[in-house]
C-alpha positions in Angstrom: 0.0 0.0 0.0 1.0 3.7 -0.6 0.9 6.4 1.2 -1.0 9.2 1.3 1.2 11.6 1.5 3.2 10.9 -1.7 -0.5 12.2 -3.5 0.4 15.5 -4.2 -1.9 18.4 -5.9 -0.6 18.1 -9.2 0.8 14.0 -9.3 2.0 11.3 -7.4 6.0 11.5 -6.2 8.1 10.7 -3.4 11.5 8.7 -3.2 11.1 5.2 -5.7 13.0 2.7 -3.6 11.8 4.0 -0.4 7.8 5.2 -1.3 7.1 3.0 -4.0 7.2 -0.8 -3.6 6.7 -2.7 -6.5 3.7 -4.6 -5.5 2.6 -0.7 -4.2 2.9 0.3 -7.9 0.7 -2.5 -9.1 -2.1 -1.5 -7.1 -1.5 2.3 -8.6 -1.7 1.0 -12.0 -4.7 -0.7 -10.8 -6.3 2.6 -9.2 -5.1 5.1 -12.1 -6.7 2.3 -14.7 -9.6 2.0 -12.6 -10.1 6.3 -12.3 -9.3 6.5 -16.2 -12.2 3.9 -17.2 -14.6 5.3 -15.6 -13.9 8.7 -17.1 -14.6 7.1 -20.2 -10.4 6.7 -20.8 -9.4 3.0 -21.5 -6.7 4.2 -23.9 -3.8 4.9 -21.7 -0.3 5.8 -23.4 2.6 5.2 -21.4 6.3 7.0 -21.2 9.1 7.5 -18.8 12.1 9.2 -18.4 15.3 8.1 -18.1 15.8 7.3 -14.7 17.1 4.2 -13.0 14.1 3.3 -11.4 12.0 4.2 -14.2 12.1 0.7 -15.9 10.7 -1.2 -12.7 8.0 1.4 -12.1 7.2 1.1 -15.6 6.8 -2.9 -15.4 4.5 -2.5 -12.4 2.5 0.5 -13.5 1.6 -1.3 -16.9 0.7 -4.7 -14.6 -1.6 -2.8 -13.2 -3.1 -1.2 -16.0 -3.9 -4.0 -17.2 -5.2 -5.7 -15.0 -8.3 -2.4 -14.8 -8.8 -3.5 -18.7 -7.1 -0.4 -19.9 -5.7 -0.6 -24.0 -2.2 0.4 -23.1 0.4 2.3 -25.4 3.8 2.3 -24.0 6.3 4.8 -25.5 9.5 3.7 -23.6 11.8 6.5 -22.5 10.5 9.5 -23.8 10.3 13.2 -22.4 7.1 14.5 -21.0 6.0 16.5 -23.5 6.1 13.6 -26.2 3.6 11.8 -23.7 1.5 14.7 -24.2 2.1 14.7 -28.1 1.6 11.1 -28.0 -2.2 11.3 -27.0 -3.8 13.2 -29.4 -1.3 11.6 -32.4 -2.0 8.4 -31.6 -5.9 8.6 -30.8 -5.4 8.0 -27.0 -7.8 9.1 -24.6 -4.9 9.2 -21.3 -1.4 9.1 -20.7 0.7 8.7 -17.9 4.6 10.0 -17.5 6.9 8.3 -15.1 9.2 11.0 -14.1 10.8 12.6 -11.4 10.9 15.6 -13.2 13.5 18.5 -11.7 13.9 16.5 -8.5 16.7 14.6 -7.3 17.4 11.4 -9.1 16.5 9.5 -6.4 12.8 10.7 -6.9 10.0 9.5 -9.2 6.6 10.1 -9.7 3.3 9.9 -12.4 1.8 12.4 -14.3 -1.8 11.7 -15.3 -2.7 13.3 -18.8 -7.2 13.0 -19.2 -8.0 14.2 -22.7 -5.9 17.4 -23.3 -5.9 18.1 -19.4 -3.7 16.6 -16.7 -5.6 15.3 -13.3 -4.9 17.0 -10.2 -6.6 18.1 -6.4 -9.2 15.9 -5.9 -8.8 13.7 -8.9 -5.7 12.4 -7.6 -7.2 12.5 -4.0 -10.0 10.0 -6.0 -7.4 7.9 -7.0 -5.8 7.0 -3.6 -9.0 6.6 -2.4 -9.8 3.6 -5.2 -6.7 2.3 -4.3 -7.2 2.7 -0.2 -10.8 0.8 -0.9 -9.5 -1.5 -3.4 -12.2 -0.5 -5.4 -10.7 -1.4 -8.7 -12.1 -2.4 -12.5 -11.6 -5.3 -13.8 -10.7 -6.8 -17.0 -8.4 -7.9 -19.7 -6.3 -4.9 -21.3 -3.6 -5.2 -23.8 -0.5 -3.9 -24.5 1.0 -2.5 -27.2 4.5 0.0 -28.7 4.8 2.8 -30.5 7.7 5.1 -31.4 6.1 8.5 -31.8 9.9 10.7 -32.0 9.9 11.2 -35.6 6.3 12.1 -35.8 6.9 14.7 -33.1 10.0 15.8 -34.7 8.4 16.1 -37.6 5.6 18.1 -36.6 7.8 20.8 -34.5 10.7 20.9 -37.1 7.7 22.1 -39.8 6.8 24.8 -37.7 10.4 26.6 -38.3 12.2 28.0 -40.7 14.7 30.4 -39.3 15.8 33.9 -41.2 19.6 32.8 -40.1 21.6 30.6 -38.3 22.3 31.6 -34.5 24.9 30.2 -32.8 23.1 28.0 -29.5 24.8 26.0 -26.7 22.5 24.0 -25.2 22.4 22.0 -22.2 20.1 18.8 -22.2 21.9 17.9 -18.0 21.8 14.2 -19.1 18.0 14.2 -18.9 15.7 12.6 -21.2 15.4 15.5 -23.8 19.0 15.6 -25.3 18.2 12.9 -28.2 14.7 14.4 -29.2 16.7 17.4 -29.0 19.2 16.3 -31.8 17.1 14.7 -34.1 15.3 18.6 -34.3 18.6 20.2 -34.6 19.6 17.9 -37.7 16.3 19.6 -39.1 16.6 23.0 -38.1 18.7 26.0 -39.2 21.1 26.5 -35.6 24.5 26.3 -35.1 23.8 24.0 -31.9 26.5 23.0 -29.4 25.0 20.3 -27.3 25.8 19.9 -23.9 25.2 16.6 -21.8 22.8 15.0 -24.7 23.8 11.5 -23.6 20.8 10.5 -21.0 22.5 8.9 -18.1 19.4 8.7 -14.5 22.8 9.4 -12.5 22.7 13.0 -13.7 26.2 12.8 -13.3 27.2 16.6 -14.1 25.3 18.7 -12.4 21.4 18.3 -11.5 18.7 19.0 -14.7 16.7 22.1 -13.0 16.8 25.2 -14.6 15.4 27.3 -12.4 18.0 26.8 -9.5 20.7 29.2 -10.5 24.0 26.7 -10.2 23.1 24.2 -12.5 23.5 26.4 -15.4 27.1 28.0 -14.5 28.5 25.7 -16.9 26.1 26.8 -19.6 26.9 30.7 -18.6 30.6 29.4 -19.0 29.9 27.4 -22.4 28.1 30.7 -23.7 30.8 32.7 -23.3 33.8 30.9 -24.6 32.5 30.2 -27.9 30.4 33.3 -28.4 27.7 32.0 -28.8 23.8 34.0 -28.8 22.0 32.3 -26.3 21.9 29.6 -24.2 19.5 27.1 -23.5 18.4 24.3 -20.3 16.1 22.0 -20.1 15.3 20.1 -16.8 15.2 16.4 -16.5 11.5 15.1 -18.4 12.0 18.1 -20.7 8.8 20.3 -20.1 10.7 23.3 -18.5 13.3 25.2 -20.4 16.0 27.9 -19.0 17.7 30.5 -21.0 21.3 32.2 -20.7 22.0 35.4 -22.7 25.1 35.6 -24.3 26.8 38.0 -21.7 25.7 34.7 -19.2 23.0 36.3 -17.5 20.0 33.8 -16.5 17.1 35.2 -18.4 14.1 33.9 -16.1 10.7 32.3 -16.6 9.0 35.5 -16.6 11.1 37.5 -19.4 10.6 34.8 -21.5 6.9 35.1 -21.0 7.3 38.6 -22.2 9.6 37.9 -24.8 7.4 34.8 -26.3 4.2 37.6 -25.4 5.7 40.7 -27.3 6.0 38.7 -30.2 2.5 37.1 -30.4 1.2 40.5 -29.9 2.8 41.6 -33.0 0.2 38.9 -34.6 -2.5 39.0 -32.0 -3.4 42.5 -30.8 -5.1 42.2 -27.6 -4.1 38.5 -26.6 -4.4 36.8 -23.6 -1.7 35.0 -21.3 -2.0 33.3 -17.8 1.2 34.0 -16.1 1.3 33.1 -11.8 1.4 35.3 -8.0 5.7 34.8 -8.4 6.1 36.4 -11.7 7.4 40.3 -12.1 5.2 42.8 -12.2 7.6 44.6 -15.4 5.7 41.6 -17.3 2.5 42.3 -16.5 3.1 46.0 -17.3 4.9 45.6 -20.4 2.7 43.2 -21.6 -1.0 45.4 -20.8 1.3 48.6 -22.3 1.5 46.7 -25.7 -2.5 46.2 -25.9 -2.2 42.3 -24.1 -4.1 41.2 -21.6 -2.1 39.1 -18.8 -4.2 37.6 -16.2 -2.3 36.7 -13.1 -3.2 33.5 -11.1 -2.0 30.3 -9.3 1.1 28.1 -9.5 1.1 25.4 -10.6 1.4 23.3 -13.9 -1.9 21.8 -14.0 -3.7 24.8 -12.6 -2.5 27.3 -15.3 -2.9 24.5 -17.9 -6.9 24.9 -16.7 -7.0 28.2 -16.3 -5.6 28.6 -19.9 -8.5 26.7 -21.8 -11.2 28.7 -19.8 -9.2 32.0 -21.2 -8.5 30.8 -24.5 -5.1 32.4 -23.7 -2.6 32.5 -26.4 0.2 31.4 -23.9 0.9 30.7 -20.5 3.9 30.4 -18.3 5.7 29.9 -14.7 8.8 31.2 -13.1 9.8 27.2 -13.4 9.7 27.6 -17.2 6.7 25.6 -18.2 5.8 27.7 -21.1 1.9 26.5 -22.9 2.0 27.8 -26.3 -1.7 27.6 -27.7 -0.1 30.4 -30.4 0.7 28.2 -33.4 1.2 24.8 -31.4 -1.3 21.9 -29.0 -1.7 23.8 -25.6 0.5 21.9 -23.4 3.6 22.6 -21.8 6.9 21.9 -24.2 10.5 22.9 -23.6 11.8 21.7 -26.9 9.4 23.4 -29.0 9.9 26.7 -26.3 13.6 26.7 -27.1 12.8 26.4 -30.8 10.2 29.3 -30.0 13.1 31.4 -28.6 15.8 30.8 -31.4 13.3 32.1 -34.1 13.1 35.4 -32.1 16.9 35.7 -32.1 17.0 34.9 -35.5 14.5 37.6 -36.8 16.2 39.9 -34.6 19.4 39.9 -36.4 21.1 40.4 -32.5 21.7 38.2 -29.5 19.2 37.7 -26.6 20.4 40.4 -24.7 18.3 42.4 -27.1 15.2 41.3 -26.1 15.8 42.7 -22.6 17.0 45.9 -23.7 15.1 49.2 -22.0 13.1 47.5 -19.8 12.9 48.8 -16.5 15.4 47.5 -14.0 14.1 45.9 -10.7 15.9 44.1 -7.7 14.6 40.8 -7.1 14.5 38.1 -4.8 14.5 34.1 -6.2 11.7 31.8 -4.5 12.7 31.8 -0.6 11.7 28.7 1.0 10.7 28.9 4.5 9.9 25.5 6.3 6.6 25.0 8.2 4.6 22.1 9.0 1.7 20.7 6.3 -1.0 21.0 8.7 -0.5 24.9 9.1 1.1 26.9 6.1 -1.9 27.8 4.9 -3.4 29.1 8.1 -0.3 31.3 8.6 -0.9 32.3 5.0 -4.4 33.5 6.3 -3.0 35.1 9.0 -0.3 37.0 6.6 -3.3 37.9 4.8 -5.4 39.1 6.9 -2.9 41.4 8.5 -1.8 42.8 5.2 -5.0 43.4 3.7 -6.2 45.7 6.5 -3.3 48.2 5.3 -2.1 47.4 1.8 -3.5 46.5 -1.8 -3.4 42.6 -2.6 -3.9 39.8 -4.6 -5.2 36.7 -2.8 -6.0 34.4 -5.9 -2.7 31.7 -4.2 -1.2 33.2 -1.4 -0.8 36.9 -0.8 1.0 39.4 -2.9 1.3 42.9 -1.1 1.4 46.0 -3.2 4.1 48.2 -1.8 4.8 51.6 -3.3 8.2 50.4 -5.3 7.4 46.7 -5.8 5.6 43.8 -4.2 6.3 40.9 -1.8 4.7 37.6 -1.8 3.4 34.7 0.6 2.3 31.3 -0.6 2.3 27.8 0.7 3.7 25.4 -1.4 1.0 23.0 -2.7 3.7 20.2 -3.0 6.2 20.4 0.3 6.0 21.5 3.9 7.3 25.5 2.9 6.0 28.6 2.6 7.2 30.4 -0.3 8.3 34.2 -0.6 10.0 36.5 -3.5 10.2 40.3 -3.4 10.8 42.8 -6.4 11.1 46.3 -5.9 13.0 49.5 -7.8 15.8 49.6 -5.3 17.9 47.3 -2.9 17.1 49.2 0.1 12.9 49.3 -0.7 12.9 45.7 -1.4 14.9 44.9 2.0 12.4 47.1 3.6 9.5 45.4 1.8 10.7 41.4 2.8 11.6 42.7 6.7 8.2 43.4 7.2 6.6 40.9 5.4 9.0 38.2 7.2 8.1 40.2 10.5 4.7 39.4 9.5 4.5 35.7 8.5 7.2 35.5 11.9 4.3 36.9 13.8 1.5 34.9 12.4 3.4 31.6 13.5 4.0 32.8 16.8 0.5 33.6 17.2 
């Protein structure tokens, strides 16, 4: 049996050896099958990423599957966003993605794909609970391969056709999206330099997260020396992408939201984009200033994902550099076809990266600051945060608080998938924003004393 707490708002994770028991993954199989039936799913494709427990999980997962009388596809090692592909190209109804994502390589998990959507909240509350009651279908499925890279290359690589060849490093950090990677640079028009494209579930050079600052010194590094335009990461299942400019500077989740957004405005006059409570205000600015509409709302993958279908939002995006492109592609969250997104701006440019960051107004800003605090009360102390701050400032509570100061904004959030709050601060100057996070840490300080 599993436990509960590896059930989290937007999948299923935890540590593989020591959370998920073979015969425990059988009965997940058997609960996830189960859940997709009955939501009128049977056709469940299959992938997994390339690490070293992936293979057993895999074995037991499909077990499972099988034995709810689910038609399964598997894919084999694929990244995440091929899963997603996968679905709609092959007539599927579901998918599910083994993958431990940006985490440690000791970590695994399962994404749940539903029809163009991925299940989270109380769907995957509905699914322990199957399994808990062992309330599970019955039947006999079958099994079946399919290979779905080149179709997927193909269908990206047709989208492009860059006005000149940019020089790119790129840095795949032994995670599964190197190869698929290759096979669209052989297509496309980039001087590529490719970085760590052999998968290897050790992660053996640095760790595949692109949003953590020191995994991508060796990109900055790589940039530099052979003057090259950009740079590009891509965390370990592929569906988040990072981007160096060619001075080395990280050029974060919510720039390239307003990059990718300044361009489909050029197209779209008065588009729409779902961007979350951590991004910078500069892009929700820049982006109403040019006749956009950005809509800020909750983190989280699935969440946004939601949100963007009820908007019919051109694109949305995260801080973690999950970019959905709707604009000229299916909707779902894809790193490779976001890098690919990214060269074509350079290229039409006719300069390097840096351009694209050129006269926008400079802020100081904070990176996500994790605070620990107990499951069972982050979010009251977010209330309390809350409640305090809104009897004297302007905020946003749609996840969290974000406090309107005079010169920038600090946030409060609990983390929907680990036992931390999360704050970030922006502000005009160094000494408003260490104004601004001193009495908003006073605050949450005071709300767990209380």
């Amino acid at each position: 049996m599993l436990e509960q707490n590896i059930f989290r708002e937007y999948d299923i994770r935890g540590v593989a050896d020591r959370d998920m028991p073979t015969e425990g993954i059988v009965g997940l199989g058997r609960a996830l099958g189960s859940y997709l039936r009955r939501q009128g799913a049977p056709k469940v494709n299959v992938g997994r990423d390339v690490r070293l427990s992936g293979q057993r999980l895999r074995d037991a997962l499909v077990e499972g599957l099988l034995a709810a009388g689910c038609q399964v596809t598997d894919l084999g090692v694929v990244p995440t966003p091929l899963l997603y592909f996968s679905v709609e190209h092959l007539g599927a109804q579901a998918g599910v993605m083994i993958t431990g994502s940006h985490n440690p390589a000791d970590y695994n998990g399962f994404k749940t794909m539903l029809g163009k959507g991925t299940i989270y909240g109380a769907a995957i509350q509905e699914v322990y609970r199957i399994l808990a009651a062992s309330d599970f279908e019955a039947g006999e499925g079958t099994l079946a391969t399919a290979d779905v890279m080149q179709a997927y290359v193909d269908d990206v690589a047709s989208a492009f056709h860059f006005s000149r060849r940019v020089k790119v490093v790129f840095d795949a950090g032994n995670g599964v999206g190197g190869p698929t990677m290759h096979a669209l640079l052989e297509r496309l028009n980039v001087d590529a330099i490719e970085t760590y494209f052999e998968m290897d579930g050790r992660f053996p050079n640095h760790h595949p997260d692109p949003t953590v600052e020191e995994n991508l010194e060796l990109l900055k590094t790589a940039v530099r020396e052979s003057g090259a335009e950009l740079g590009i990461a891509f965390d370990g299942d592929a569906d988040r992408i990072g981007a160096i400019d060619e001075q080395g500077r990280v050029v974060w989740g919510d720039i390239l939201m307003l990059i990718y957004g300044r361009e489909i405005l050029t197209r779209k006059p008065g588009a729409t984009f779902i961007s979350e409570v951590k991004c910078s205000q500069t892009m929700y600015d820049e982006l109403t200033r040019l006749g956009g509409n950005p809509i800020m709302y909750k983190t989280g993958h699935s969440l946004i994902k939601a949100k963007m279908k009820e908007e019919h939002a051109e694109l949305a995006g995260e801080m973690s550099g999950h970019m959905f492109f709707a604009d000229r592609y299916h909707g779902f969250d894809d790193a490779l076809y976001a890098a690919c997104r990214l060269i074509e701006i350079v290229a039409n440019s006719g300069k390097p990266l840096s351009a694209q960051t050129d006269g926008l107004p400079t802020t100081i800003t904070t990176p996500e600051l994790r605070v620990d605090c107990a499951d069972d009360l982050k979010f009251a102390i977010v209330e309390k945060v809350k409640a305090h701050f809104q009897a004297i400032r302007p905020c946003n509570d749609i996840d969290g608080v974000r406090v309107k100061f005079d010169h920038g904004w600090g946030l409060v959030r609990a983390s929907n998938t680990q036992p931390i709050l999360v704050l970030r601060f922006e502000a005009d100057t160094q000494e408003h924003l260490d104004a601004y996070r001193a009495e908003v840490e006073a605050a949450v300080e005071t709300a767990k004393q209380a």
